[in-house]
C-alpha positions as CSV (number, residue, x, y, z in Angstrom):
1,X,13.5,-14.7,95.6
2,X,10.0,-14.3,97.2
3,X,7.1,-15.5,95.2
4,X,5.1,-12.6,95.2
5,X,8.4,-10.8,93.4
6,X,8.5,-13.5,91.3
7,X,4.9,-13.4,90.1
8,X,5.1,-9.6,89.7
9,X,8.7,-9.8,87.4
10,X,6.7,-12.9,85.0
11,X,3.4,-10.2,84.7
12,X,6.2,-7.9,83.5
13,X,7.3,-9.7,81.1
14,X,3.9,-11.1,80.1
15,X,3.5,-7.9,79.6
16,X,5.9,-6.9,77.7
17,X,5.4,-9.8,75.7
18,X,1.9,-9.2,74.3
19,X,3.0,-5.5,74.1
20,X,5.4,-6.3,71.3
21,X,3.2,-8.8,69.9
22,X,0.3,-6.2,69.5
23,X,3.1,-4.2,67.7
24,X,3.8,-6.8,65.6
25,X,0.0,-7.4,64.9
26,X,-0.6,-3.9,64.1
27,X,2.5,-3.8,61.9
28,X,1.3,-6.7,60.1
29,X,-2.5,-5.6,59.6
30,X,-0.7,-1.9,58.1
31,X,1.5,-4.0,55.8
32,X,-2.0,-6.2,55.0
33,X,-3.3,-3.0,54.3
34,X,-0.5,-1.7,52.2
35,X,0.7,-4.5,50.4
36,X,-2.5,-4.7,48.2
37,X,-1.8,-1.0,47.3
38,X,1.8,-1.9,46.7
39,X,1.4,-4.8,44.6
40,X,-0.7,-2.9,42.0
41,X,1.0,-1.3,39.2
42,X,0.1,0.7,35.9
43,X,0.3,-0.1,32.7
44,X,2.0,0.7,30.0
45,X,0.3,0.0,26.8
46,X,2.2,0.9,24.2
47,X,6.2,2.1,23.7
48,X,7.2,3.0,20.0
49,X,10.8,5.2,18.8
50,X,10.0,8.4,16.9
51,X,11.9,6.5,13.6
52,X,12.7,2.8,12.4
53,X,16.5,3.1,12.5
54,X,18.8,6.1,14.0
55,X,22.3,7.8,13.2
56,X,25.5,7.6,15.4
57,X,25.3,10.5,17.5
58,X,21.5,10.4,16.8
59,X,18.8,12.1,18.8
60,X,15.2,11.0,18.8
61,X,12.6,10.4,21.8
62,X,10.1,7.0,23.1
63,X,6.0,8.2,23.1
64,X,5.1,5.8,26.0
65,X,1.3,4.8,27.1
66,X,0.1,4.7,30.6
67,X,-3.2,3.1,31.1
68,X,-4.9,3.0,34.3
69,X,-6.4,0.1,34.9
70,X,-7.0,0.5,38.4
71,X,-10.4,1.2,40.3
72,X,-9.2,4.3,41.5
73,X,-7.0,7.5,39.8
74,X,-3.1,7.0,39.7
75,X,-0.5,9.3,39.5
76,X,2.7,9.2,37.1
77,X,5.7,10.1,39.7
78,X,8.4,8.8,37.3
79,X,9.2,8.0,34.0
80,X,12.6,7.0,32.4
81,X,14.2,4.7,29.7
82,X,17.3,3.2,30.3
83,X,19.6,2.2,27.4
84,X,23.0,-0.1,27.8
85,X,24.9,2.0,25.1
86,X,27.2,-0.4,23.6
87,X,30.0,1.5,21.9
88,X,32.4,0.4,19.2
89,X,35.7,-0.9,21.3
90,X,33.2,-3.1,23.6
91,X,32.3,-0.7,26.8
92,X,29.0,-0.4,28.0
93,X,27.7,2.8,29.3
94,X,24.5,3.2,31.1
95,X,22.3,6.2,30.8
96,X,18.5,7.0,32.1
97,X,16.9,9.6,30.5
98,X,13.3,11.3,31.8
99,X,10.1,12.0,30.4
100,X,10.4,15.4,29.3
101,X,6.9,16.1,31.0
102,X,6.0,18.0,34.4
103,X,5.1,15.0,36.8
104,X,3.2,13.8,38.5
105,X,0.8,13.3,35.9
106,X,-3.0,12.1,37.0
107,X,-4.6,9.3,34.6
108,X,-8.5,9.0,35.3
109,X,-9.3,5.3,36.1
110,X,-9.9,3.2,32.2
111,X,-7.9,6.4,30.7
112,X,-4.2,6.9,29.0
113,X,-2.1,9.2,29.1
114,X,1.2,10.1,26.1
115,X,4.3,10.8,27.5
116,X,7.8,11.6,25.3
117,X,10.9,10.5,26.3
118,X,14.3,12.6,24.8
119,X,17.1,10.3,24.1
120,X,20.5,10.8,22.5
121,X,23.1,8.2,21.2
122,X,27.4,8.6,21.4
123,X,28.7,9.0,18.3
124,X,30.4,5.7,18.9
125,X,27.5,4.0,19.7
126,X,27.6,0.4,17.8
127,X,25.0,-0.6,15.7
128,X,22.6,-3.2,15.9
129,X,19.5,-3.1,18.2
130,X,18.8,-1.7,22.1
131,X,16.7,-2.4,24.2
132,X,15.7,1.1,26.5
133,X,14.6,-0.3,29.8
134,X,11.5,2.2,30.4
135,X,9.7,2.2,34.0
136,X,7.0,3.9,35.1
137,X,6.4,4.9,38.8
138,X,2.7,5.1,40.1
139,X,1.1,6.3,43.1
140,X,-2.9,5.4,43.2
141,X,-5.5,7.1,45.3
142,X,-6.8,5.9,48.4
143,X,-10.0,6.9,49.1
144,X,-10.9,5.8,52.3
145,X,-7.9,7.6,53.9
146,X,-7.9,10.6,51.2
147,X,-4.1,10.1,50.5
148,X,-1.9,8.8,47.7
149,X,-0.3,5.5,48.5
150,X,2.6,3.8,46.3
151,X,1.4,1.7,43.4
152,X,4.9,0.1,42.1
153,X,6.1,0.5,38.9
154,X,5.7,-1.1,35.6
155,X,8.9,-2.0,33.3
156,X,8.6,-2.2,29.2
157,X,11.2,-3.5,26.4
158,X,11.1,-1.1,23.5
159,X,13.1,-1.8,20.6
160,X,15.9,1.0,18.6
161,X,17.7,0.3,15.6
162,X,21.1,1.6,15.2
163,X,22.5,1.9,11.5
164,X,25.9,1.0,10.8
165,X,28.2,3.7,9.6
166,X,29.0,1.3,7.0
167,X,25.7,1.1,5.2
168,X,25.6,5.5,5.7
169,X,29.3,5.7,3.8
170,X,27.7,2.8,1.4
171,X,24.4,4.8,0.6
172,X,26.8,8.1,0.8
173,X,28.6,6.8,-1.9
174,X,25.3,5.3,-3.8
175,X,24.1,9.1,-3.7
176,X,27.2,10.5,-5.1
177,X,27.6,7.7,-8.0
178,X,23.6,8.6,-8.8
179,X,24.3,12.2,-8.8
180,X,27.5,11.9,-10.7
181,X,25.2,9.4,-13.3
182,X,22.4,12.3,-13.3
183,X,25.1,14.8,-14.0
184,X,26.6,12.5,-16.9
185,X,23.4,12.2,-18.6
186,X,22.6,15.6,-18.3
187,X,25.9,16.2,-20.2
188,X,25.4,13.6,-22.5
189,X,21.9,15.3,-23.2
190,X,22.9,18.7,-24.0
191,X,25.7,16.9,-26.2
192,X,23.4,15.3,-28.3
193,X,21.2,18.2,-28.6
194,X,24.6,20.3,-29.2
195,X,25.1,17.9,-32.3
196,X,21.9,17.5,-33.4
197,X,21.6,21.8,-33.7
198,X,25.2,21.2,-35.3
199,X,23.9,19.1,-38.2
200,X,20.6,20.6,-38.8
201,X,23.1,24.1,-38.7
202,X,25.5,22.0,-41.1
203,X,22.2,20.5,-43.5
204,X,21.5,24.4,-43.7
205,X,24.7,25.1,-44.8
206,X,24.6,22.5,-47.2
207,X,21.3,23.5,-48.4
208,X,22.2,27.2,-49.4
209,X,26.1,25.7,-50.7
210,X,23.7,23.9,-53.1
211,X,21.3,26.7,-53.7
212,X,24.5,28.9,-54.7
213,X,26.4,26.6,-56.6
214,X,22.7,26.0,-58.6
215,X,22.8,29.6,-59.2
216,X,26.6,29.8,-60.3
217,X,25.7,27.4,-62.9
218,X,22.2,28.7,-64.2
219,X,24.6,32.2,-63.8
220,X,27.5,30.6,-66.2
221,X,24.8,28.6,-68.6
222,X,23.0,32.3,-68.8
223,X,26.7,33.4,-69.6
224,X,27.7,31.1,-71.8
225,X,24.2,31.4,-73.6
226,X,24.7,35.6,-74.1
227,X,28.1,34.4,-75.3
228,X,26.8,32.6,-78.2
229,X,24.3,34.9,-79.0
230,X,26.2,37.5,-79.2
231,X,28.9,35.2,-81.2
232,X,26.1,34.8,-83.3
233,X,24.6,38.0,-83.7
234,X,28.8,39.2,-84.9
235,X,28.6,36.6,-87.8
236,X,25.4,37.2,-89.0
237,X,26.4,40.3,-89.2
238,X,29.5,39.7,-91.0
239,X,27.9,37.9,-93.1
240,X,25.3,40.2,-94.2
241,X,27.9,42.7,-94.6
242,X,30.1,40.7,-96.5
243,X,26.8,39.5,-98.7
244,X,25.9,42.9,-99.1
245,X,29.3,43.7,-100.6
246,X,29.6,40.9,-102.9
247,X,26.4,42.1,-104.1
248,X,27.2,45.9,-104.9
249,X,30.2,44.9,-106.5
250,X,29.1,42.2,-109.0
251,X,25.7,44.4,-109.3
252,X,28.6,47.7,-110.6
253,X,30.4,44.8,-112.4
254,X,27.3,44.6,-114.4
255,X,26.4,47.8,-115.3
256,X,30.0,48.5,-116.5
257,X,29.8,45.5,-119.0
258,X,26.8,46.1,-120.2
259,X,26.9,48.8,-123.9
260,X,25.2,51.3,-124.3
261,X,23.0,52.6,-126.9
């Protein structure tokens, strides 16, 4: 092969050579530039369940916190909570729910933002704790080329309680045995007071029995009283009569006896 050929085929490849190494260069700076913006992330501040413990077949939501930390505004592009549903024969089922908010959502930089995430739970759901995997996705502002570039996301570990449906049948039947236990004593209350108006009904009986009978006897002792008066009055009479008789005759007995002159 002629040297001048061979000079001109080495150029060519030289070339091509620093050709791909100026791509590679540029695609290095544009990741140099990028990976600063990617590696950032937002922050999620706080991540708290709408109640302490939840119900089988429960429904409640996650309020979550975004803060932006950042030097420049951020943009919520995603928000979700995962929960690993454990259910009672020892499957796992995986479900993500959403925020139920329009996104994005802008956050001003040093400023938070509230979100609500809607959740629900199979009715077969074991009890015991979850852990809801939620993940925010940000985008941050890039002001020197007026566009929105990635940001990477931020994962948080909230906590939810699950009841077991052995301590809801145990305070189930704690409610009933109360309520049946209110419903005694309100029995046993109108009892007593049934009784008690019974006796002081029977003590008023009593009272007037008493009262009566007192009258029968002051009635009979009046009786008995007129009886002997009256008894009395008949022999005194009798025996005024009878005196009177007596009297008249032995009075004519007299006169006859006597002589005359």
């Amino acid at each position: 092969m002629p040297l001048i050929t061979r000079i001109r085929k080495r150029r060519k490849e030289d070339s091509k050579m620093n050709t791909k190494r100026f791509k590679i260069v540029l695609v290095a700076l544009f990741f140099l530039v990028l990976i600063p913006q990617a590696v950032r992330a937002t922050r999620i501040d706080a991540c708290t369940p709408d109640k302490s413990t939840y119900q089988q077949g429960g429904t409640g939501y996650l309020t979550v916190t975004v803060f932006n930390d950042e030097v420049e505004k951020i943009r919520v592009t995603q928000l979700t909570a995962t929960i690993d549903h454990f259910h009672s024969d020892g499957t796992v089922y995986k479900q993500t729910f959403n925020t139920n908010a329009t996104l994005p959502v802008e956050v001003q930089v040093w400023q938070s933002t509230t979100f609500h995430i809607p959740f629900s739970l199979p009715a077969d759901v074991a009890p015991g704790y979850m852990r809801p995997s939620v993940r925010a996705n940000a985008e941050i502002w890039n002001d020197p080329y007026q566009m929105w570039m990635t940001s990477g996301s931020t994962v948080y570990q909230a906590a939810v309680y699950v009841e077991s449906p052995y301590k809801q049948q145990f305070e189930q039947q704690q409610l009933a045995k109360e309520q049946l236990q209110e419903q005694l004593n309100a029995l046993q209350e109108q009892l007593d007071a049934q009784q008690a108006t019974n006796l002081q009904q029977t003590s008023q009986i009593s009272l007037q029995q008493n009262s009566i009978n007192q009258l029968s006897r002051q009635v009979n002792d009046l009786q008995t009283t007129n009886n002997t008066n009256t008894m009395t009055v008949y022999v005194l009479v009798a025996t005024t009569m009878a005196f009177a008789g007596v009297a008249a005759f032995l009075f004519m007995m007299t006169r006859k006896a006597r002589p005359a002159h």
